[in-house]
Structures are given as C-alpha cells and as structure tokens.
N, C-alpha and C positions, 0 to 999 in steps of 0.2 A: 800668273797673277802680277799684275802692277808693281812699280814699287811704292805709289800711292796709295796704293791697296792698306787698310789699318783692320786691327784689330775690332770685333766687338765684343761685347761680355753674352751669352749665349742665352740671355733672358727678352732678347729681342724687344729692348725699350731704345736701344737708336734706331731711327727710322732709318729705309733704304736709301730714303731721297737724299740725308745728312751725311751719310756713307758715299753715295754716289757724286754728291757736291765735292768733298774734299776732293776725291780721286782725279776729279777737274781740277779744283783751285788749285793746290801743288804743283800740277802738272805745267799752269800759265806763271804760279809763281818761281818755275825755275828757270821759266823763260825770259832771257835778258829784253829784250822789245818789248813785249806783251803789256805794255803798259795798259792801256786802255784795256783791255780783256779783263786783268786784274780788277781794276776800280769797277768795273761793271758786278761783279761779284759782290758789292755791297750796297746797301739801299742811298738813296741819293741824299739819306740825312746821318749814313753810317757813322758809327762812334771806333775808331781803328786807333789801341792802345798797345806800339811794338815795344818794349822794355821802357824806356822814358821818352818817347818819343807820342804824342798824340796828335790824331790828324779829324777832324769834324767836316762829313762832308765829301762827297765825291772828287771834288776839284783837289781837297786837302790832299786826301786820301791817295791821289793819282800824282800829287808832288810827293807826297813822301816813298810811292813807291820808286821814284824816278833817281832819289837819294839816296836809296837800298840798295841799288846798281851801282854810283859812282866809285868806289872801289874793290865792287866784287867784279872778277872774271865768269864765274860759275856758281853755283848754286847747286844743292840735291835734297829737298827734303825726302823724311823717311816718316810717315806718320804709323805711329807704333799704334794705337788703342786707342777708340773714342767712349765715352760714357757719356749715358744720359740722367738726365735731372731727376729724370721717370717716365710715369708710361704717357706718353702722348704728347713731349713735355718739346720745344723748340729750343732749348739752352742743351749744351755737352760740353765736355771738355775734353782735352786732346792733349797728348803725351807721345812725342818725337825725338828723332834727331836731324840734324842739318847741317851737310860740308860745305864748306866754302873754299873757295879757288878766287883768294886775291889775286888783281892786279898785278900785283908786283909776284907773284910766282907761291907764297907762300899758303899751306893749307891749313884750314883748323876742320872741328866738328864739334856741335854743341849741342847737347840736349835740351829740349824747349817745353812750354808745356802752354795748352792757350783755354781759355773759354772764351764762348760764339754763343750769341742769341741772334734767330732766326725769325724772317717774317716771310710772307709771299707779297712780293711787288710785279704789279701788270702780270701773273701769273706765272711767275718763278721766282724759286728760291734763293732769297740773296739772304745774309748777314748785315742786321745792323746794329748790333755790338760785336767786335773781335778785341781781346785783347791777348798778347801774346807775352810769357816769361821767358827772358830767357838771360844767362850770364855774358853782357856787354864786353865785359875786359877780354871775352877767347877772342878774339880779334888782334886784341898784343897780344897775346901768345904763340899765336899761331906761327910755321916753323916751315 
C-alpha cells in the first residue's frame, strides 16, 4: 500500500475516484519540480486556501505552489482518513501529517487537515475549492 494511501470510514460514501485522486495529488505534491502537474489538479477558476495564504485561479495557484518549495528541501505527506459530506456528495475532508526537510538541514512534521469540493472538468476530476489547516510556526520549530 502507498503511503498516499488514506483511510476511509467503511460506509463507502468516499467515492473511489476521491480516494484515487489524492493518492496522485500527494504523490506530485511531494514532488519538488512538478509544478505544473500540481496546478492541473485544480479547475482553472480553483479557490486554494493553504493556512493564510490564498491563491484564485490556476496561474495564482502555480505561483503559490512555486513558494511552497523556496525553503523546503523535501516534503512527505501522509494522508491519514478522508470523509465524506455524504452519499454521493463531491466535498470530504482530510486529516494528515506532513515532514519537511528544510533547506538549511533542519526537520519538523505537522499534522494538517484540509476540505476539497470537487467538480469534473473536460472530463476529470479536479478540485475547485481546497483549503488546507495547518500550524504555520512548526517551521520555527523545527530542529
């Protein structure tokens, strides 16, 4: 099993596609390059809310992740559990953790937690709302 692999709750109201979707996005989001791969993963009028940072828009959306990289080394999400809204519902949320490997050598981990509303564009499933929580300052902490 992945390590993008998450959790579902066993009443089978996440759908497989939502399940299958992240197991991608993580995988491009630990990738330092992947920029554009990234930004394609959301619809081209997406709403991307990372702790106080908000990005509107594919182009926004592909600079802010370009920002997310200037002093990380490494990245690893860990998506623990998705739930859904309900039965048949395109919104879930999601409850993680995530390492980072600063530049400058030092490591933290911080547990995250996001909600996603989903649509189908030109025939796949993007995100055009993400917003993601998570505690800013583990970045000074980190050791």
């Amino acid at each position: 099993m992945s390590q993008y692999t998450a959790q579902v709750p066993s009443d089978d109201l996440v759908k497989p596609e939502i399940r299958s979707f992240y197991e991608s996005f993580y995988a491009v989001s630990d990738t330092p390059d992947a920029h554009d791969k990234y930004a394609a993963f959301f619809t081209k009028s997406a709403r991307l809310i990372m702790a106080s940072n908000e990005a509107n828009g594919r182009d926004e959306i592909l600079g802010m992740r370009k920002g997310m990289w200037e002093k990380i080394a490494k990245r690893s999400h860990k998506p623990e559990k998705i739930f859904s809204f309900g039965p048949g519902s395109n919104e879930v949320m999601l409850y993680g953790t995530v390492k980072y490997e600063l530049k400058d050598g030092k490591k933290t981990e911080v547990e995250w937690s996001a909600r996603a509303r989903f649509v189908d564009e030109g025939g796949a499933l993007k995100m055009e709302f993400y917003q993601v929580y998570l505690d800013t300052a583990a970045m000074s902490r980190a050791k």
